[in-house]
C-alpha positions in Angstrom: 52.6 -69.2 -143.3 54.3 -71.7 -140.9 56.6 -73.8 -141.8 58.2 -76.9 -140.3 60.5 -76.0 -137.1 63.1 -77.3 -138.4 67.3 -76.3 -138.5 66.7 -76.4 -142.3 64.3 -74.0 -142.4 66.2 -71.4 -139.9 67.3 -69.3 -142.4 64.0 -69.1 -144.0 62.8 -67.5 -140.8 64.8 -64.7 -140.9 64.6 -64.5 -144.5 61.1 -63.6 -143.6 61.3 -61.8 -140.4 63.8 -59.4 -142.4 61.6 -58.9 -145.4 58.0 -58.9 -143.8 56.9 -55.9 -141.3 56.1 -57.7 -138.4 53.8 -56.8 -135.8 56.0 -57.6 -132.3 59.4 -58.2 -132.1 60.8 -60.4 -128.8 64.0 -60.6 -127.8 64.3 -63.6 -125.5 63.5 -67.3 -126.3 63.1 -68.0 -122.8 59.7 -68.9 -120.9 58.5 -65.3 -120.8 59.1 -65.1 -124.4 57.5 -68.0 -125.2 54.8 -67.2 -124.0 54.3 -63.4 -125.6 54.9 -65.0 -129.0 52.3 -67.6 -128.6 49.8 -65.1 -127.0 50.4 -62.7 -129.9 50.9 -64.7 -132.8 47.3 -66.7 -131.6 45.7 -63.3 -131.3 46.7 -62.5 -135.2 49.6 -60.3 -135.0 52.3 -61.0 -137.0 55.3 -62.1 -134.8 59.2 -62.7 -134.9 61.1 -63.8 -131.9 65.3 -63.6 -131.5 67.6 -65.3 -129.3 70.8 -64.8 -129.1 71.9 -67.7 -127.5 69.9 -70.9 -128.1 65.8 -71.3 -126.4 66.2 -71.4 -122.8 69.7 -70.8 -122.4 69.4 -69.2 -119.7 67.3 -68.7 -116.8 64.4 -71.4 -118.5 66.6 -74.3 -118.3 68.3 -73.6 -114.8 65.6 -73.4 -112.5 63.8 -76.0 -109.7 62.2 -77.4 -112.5 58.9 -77.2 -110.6 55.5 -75.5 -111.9 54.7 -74.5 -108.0 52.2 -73.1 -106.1 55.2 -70.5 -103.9 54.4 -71.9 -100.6 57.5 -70.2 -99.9 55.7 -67.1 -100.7 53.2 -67.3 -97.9 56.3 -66.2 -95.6 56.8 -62.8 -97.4 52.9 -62.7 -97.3 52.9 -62.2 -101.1 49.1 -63.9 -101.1 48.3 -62.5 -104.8 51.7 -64.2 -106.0 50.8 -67.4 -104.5 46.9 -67.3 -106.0 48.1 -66.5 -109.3 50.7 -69.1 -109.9 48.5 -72.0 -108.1 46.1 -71.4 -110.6 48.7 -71.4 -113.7 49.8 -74.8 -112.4 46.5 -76.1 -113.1 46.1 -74.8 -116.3 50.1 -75.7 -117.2 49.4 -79.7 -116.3 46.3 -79.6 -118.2 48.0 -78.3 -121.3 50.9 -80.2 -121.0 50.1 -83.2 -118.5 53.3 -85.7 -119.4 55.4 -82.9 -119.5 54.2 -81.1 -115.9 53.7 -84.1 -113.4 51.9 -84.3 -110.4 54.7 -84.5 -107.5 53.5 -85.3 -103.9 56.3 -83.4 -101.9 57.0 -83.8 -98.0 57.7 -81.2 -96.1 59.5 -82.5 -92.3 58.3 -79.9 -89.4 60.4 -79.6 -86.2 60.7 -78.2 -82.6 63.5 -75.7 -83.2 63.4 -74.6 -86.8 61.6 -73.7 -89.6 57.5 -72.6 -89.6 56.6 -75.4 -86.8 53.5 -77.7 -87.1 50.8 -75.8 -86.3 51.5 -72.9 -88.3 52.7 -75.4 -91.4 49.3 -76.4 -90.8 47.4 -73.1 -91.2 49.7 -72.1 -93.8 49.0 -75.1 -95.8 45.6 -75.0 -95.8 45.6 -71.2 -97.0 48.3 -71.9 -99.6 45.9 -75.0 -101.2 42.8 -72.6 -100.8 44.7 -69.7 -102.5 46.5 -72.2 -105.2 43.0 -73.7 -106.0 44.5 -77.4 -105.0 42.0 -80.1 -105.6 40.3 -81.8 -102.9 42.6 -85.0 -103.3 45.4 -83.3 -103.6 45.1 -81.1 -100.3 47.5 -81.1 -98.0 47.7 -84.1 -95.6 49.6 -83.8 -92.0 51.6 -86.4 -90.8 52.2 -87.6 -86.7 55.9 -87.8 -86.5 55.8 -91.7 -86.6 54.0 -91.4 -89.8 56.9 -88.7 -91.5 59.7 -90.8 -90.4 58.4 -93.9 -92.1 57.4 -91.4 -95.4 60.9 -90.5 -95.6 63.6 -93.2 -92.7 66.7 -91.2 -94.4 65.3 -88.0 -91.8 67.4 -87.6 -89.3 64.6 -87.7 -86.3 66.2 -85.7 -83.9 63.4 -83.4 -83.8 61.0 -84.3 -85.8 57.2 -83.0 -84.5 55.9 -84.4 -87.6 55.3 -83.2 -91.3 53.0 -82.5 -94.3 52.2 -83.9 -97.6 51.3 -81.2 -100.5 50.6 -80.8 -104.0 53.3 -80.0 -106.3 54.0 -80.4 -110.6 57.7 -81.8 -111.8 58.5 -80.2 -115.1 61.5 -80.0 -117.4 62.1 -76.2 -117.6 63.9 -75.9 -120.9 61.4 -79.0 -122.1 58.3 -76.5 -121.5 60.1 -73.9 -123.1 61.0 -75.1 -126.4 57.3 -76.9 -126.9 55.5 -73.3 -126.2 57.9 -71.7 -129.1 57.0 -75.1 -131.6 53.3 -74.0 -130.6 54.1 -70.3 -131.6 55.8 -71.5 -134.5 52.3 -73.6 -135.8 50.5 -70.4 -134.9 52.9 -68.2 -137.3 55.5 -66.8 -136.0 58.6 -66.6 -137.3 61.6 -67.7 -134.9 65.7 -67.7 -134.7 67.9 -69.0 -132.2 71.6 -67.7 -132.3 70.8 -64.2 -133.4 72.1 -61.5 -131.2 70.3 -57.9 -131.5 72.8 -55.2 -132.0 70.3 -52.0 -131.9 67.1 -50.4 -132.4 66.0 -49.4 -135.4 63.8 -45.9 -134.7 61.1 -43.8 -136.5 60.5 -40.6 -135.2 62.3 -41.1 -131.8 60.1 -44.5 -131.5 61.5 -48.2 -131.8 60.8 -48.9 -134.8 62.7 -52.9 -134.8 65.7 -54.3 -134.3 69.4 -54.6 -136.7 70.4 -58.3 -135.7 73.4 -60.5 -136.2 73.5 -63.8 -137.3 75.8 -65.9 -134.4 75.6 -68.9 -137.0 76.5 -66.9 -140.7 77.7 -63.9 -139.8 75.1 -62.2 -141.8 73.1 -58.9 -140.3 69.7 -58.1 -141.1 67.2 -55.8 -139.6 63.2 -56.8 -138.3 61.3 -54.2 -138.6 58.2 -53.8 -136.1 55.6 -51.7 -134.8 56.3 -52.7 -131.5 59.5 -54.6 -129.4 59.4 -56.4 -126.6 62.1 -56.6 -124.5 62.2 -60.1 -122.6 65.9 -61.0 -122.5 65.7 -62.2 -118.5 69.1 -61.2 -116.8 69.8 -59.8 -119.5 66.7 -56.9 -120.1 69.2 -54.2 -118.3 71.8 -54.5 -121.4 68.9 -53.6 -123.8 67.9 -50.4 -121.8 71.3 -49.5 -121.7 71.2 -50.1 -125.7 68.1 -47.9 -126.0 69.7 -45.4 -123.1 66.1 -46.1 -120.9 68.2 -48.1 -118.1 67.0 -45.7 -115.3 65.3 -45.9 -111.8 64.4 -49.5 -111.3 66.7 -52.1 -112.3 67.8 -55.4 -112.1 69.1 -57.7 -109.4 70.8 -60.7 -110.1 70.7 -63.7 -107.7 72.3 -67.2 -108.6 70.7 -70.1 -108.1 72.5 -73.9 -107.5 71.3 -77.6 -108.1 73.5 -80.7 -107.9 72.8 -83.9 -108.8 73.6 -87.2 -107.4 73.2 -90.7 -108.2 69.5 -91.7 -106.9 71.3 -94.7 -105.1 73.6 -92.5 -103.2 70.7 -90.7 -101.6 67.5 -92.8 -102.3 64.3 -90.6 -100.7 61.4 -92.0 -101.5 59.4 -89.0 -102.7 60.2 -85.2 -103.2 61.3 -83.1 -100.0 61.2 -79.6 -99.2 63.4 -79.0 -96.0 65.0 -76.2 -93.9 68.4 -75.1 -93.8 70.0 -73.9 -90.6 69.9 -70.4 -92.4 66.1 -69.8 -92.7 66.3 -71.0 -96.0 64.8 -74.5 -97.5 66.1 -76.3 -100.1 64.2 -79.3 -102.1 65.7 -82.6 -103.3 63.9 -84.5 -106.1 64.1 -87.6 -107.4 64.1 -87.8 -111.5 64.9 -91.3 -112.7 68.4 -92.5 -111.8 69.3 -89.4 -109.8 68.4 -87.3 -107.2 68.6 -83.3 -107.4 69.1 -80.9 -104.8 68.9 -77.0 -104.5 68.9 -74.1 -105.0 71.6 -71.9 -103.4 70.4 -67.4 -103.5 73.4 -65.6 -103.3 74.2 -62.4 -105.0 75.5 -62.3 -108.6 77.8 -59.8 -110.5 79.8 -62.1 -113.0 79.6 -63.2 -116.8 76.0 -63.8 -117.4 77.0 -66.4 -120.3 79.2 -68.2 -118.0 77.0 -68.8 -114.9 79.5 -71.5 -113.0 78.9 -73.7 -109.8 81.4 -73.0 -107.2 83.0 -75.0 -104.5 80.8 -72.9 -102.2 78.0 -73.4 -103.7 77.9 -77.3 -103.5 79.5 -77.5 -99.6 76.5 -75.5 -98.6 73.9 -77.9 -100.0 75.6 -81.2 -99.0 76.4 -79.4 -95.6 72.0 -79.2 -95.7 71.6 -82.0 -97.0 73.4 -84.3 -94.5 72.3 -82.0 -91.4 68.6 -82.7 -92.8 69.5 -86.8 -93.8 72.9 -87.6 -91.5 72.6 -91.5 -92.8 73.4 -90.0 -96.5 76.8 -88.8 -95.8 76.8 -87.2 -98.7 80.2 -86.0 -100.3 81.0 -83.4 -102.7 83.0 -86.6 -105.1 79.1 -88.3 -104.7 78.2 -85.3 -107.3 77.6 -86.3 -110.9 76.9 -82.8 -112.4 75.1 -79.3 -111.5 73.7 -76.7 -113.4 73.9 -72.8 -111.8 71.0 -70.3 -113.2 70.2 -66.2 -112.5 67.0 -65.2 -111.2 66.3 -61.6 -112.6 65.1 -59.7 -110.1 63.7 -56.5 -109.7 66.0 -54.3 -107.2 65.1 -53.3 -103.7 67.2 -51.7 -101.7 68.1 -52.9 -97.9 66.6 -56.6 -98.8 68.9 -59.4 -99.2 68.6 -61.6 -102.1 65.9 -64.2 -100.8 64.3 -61.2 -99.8 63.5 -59.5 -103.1 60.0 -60.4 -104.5 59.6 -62.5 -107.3 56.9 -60.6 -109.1 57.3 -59.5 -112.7 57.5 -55.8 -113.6 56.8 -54.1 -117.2 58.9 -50.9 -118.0 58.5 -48.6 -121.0 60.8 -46.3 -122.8 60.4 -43.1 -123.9 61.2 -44.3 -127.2 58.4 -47.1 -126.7 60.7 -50.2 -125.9 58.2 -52.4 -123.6 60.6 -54.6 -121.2 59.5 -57.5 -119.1 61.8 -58.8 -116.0 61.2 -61.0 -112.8 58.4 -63.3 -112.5 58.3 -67.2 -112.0 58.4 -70.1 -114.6 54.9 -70.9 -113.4 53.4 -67.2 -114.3 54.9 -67.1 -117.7 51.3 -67.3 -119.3 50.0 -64.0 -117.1 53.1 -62.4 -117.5 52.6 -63.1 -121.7 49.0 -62.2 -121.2 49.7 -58.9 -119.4 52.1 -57.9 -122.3 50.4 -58.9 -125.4 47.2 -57.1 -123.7 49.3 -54.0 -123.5 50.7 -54.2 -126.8 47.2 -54.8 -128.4 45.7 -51.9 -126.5 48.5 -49.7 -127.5 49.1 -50.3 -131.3 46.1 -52.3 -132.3 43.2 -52.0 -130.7 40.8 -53.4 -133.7 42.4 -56.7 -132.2 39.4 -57.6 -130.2 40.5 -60.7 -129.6 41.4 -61.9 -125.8 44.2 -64.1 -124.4 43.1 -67.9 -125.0 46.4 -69.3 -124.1 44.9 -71.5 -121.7 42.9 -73.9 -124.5 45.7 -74.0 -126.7 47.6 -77.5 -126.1 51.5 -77.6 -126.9 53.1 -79.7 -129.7 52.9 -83.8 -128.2 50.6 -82.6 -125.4 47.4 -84.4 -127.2 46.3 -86.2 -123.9 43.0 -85.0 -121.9 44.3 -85.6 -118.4 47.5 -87.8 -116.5 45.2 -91.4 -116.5 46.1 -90.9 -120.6 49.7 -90.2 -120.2 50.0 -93.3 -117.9 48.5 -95.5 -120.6 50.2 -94.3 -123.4 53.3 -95.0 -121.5 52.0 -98.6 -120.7 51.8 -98.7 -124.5 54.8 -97.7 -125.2 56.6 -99.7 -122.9 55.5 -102.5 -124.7 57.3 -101.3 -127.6 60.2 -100.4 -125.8 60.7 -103.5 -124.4 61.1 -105.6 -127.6 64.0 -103.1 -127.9 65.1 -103.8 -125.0 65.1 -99.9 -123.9 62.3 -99.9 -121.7 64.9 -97.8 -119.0 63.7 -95.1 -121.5 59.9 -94.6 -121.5 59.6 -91.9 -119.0 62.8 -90.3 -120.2 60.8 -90.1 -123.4 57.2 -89.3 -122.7 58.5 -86.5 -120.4 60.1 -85.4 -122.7 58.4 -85.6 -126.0 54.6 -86.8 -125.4 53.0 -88.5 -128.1 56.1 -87.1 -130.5 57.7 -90.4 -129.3 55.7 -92.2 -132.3 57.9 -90.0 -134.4 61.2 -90.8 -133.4 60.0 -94.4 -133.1 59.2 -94.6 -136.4 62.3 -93.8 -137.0 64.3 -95.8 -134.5 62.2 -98.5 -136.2 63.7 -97.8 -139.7 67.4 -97.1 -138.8 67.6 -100.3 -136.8 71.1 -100.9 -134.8 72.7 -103.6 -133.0 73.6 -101.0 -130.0 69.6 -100.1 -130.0 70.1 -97.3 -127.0 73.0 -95.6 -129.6 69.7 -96.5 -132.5 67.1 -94.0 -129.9 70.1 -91.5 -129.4 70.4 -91.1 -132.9 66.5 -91.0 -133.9 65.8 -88.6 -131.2 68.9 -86.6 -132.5 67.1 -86.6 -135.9 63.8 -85.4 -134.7 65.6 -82.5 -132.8 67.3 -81.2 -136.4 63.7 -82.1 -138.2 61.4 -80.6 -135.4 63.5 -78.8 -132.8 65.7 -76.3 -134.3 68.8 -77.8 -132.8 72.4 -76.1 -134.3 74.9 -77.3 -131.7 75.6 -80.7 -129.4 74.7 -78.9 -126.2 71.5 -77.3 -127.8 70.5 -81.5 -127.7 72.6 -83.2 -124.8 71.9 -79.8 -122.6 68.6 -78.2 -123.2 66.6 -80.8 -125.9 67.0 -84.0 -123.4 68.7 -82.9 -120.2 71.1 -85.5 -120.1 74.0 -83.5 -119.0 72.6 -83.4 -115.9 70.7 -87.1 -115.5 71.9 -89.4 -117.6 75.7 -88.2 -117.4 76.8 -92.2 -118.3 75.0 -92.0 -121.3 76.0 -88.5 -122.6 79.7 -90.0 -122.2 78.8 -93.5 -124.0 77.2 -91.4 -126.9 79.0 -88.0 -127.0 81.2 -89.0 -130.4 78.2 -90.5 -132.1 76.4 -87.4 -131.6 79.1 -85.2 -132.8 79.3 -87.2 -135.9 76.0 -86.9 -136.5 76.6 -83.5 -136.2 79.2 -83.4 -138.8 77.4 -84.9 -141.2 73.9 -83.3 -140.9 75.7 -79.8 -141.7 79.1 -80.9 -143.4 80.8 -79.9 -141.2 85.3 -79.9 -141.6 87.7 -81.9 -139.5 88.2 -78.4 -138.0 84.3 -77.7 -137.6 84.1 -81.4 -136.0 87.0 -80.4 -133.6 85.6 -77.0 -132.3 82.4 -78.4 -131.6 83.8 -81.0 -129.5 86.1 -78.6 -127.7 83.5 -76.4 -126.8 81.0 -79.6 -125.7 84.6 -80.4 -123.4 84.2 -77.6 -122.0 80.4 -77.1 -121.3 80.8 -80.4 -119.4 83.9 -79.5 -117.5 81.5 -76.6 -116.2 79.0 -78.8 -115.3 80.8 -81.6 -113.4 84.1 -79.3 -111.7 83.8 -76.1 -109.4 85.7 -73.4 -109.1 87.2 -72.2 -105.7 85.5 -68.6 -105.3 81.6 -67.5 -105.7 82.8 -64.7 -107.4 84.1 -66.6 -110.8 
């Protein structure tokens, strides 16, 4: 049965992933993992899902943070891609719709560069025919007179004119974690910070996993009639482990966003712009910042340690004042920046923005079913396609088909984006008497209609400081409801604030370790680890190294 997703009840997960024979095994508590365990678990088979690290360490909380339609994708004439993931979007924001937000974005056209406005124009209109955009949401074009004033901080040197299309803002490792609570309600049984070691095998088949405990030191073994393979940049390492690394393999590109103070460079609405490269690069307003990214360069370092290099951010604020020259951005203007792999499928001769971002399945000889590329925004196909494949293979009396799409996630209980809207004027009032109405679309984004939760409990543990009050009640939901074990599982990957609220992360950073400390009793010595290692998880995020080859 069930049971609460809680840091309490952790080790009562793997008690029971290590006693019960389960079904599936996934390894990887990223998107694409996420999904497979809520497609399976809803379908009836008995699931456990490990990750090593915590949910979304990797790739799922270091992306765009967009559920797009690829209009990029038009250019490598991937038309299938771009169908496929326009129509996910759809579902995603109805599922979901305070957590993936409708975002108008602009995209400038010009004489010398980039797809020009005619072609923008065709291109458009395929892309919102293929994507499936709503009539009122199609794309709109724009004289040049009418993109300048959309967006004055264009340089309009130029300019022919521009474009308005549909896009959805999301919080990657947000979406994430609320697909594995959803998984969770549906049964399955879930671990963060357990690393597998091997495969367990029957008759030259995989037969489960042996698996170590980051947090006790304890092993166990999951046994399983089938594993699934769905560790993102890090799939290759578990071929090698099961000796089936051969013929196609991965290709690691890194990815780069920085953030800056929204005040430093104040567009008025999301942009998608060339770089002088043949690339384009968006910048995004979120609350008090403004993001910008992402780099593609080729990657060969420590996959744990994914770091942001001094080349990295003098490309994008090179773009980014070439695009907006009244910006003058600096590199010092950079609050923090997070730097992600894409796990891509190899192809020879192609350069990194080259290789296609379509997902591949691989099977082993020894049955080990592995999943790599893909997009955030197909991570319910890509589950689909899997979970179809297992059923199929091992348990075909399952006659049940994906319903993925009707399921909604944990705080998602609004019908459409008018209800999200009121229940943040409704909150608001709340928050106002609190004087932390800064906070209600920092909250809704983030938790939906859970905010009544960790209002309650705000409510009940009253302080004078009432913002350090909502630190610590949404800290306390986290333990009761999120499965949170360390500070950066919250400050990082729970509520983003490492990266766009970096003033409040410093103001509350010692409450939050204390709280810490005293939710798992932690030592003086405990209590001085963790903070050394949250030291050091900001020093990566705010300082770059010299070399792209860290």
């Amino acid at each position: 049965m069930p049971h609460t997703f809680s840091s309490k009840t952790r080790e009562l997960s793997i008690r029971q992933m290590a006693t019960e024979s389960m079904d599936l095994v996934v390894v990887g508590g990223g998107i694409t993992g996420a999904g497979i365990a809520l497609d399976a678990a809803s379908r009836g088979l008995t699931v456990a899902l490990i990750e090593k690290n915590d949910f979304a360490f990797g790739t799922s909380s270091r992306s765009t943070k967009l559920i797009h339609g690829g209009l990029r994708y038009l250019k490598q004439l991937e038309f299938g891609l771009v169908k496929e993931v326009g129509s996910e979007r759809a579902i995603v924001h109805r599922l979901a719709p305070h957590l993936v937000i409708p975002e108008k974005m602009l995209l400038p056209l010009y004489e010398k560069r980039g797809m020009g406005y005619w072609l923008a124009s065709l291109g458009l209109k395929i892309y919102d025919w293929l994507a499936g955009v709503k009539q009122q949401d199609q794309r709109v074009m724009l004289t040049r007179g009418q993109t300048l004033r959309a967006e004055p901080l264009l340089k309009p040197e130029d300019v022919k004119g521009g474009a308005i299309y549909a896009e959805y803002r999301t919080d990657d490792a947000r979406l994430t974690i609320e697909i594995i609570k959803t998984a969770n309600s549906k049964g399955a049984f879930i671990a963060n910070y357990c690393r597998v070691t091997d495969f367990v095998y029957a008759e030259n088949c995989v037969a489960g996993v042996q698996v170590t405990d980051l947090i006790t030191g304890n092993t166990f073994t999951v046994k399983a009639t089938t594993v699934v393979n769905a560790a993102g940049p890090w799939v290759d390492e578990l071929r090698e482990l099961n000796h089936s690394k051969k013929n196609k393999r991965l290709h690691l590109t890194k990815g780069v966003h920085v953030v800056v103070p929204h005040n430093k460079f104040p567009i008025k609405q999301a942009i998608y712009f060339d770089v002088d490269d043949g690339r384009m690069i968006f910048a995004i307003p979120r609350g008090r910042t403004t993001y910008i990214g992402t780099t593609d360069t080729n990657y060969t370092g420590s996959k744990e340690d994914v770091l942001t290099t001094l080349d990295d951010v003098t490309y994008i604020v090179n773009a980014t004042n070439r695009t907006f020259p009244k910006v003058g951005l600096t590199i010092d203007d950079i609050e923090s920046s997070w730097a992600g792999l894409r796990p891509l499928i190899h192809e020879d001769g192609k350069s990194a923005s080259e290789l296609s971002r379509k997902d591949e399945i691989f099977e082993s000889e020894t049955g080990l079913i592995s999943i790599a590329g893909g997009k955030l925004t197909g991570y319910r196909k890509m589950a689909e396609r899997i979970v179809d494949r297992v059923v199929s293979t091992s348990f075909p009396q399952i006659k049940i088909k994906c319903f993925t799409e009707s399921i909604p996630f944990s705080g998602a209980q609004f019908r459409n984006y008018d209800e999200v809207k009121n229940y943040k004027g409704n909150l608001l009032i709340q928050l106002r008497v609190l004087n932390l109405a800064g906070h209600v679309n920092y909250l809704v984004a983030n938790y939906g209609k859970q905010c009544d939760t960790i209002l309650d409990r705000l409510r009940a543990n009253l302080e004078k400081d009432t913002d350090i009050a909502l630190v610590k009640a949404e800290l306390w939901y986290c333990f009761e409801y999120e499965m949170v074990l360390t500070p950066e599982d919250f400050l990082v990957r729970r509520t983003g604030m490492l990266y766009f609220d970096l003033p409040r992360l410093q103001k509350i950073k010692e409450v939050v370790l204390l709280e810490f400390s005293t939710f798992f009793s932690w030592s003086l010595s405990d209590l001085d680890i963790a903070r050394k290692r949250l030291d050091k998880v900001i020093l990566q995020a705010t300082q770059f190294l010299p070399s792209n080859n860290p």
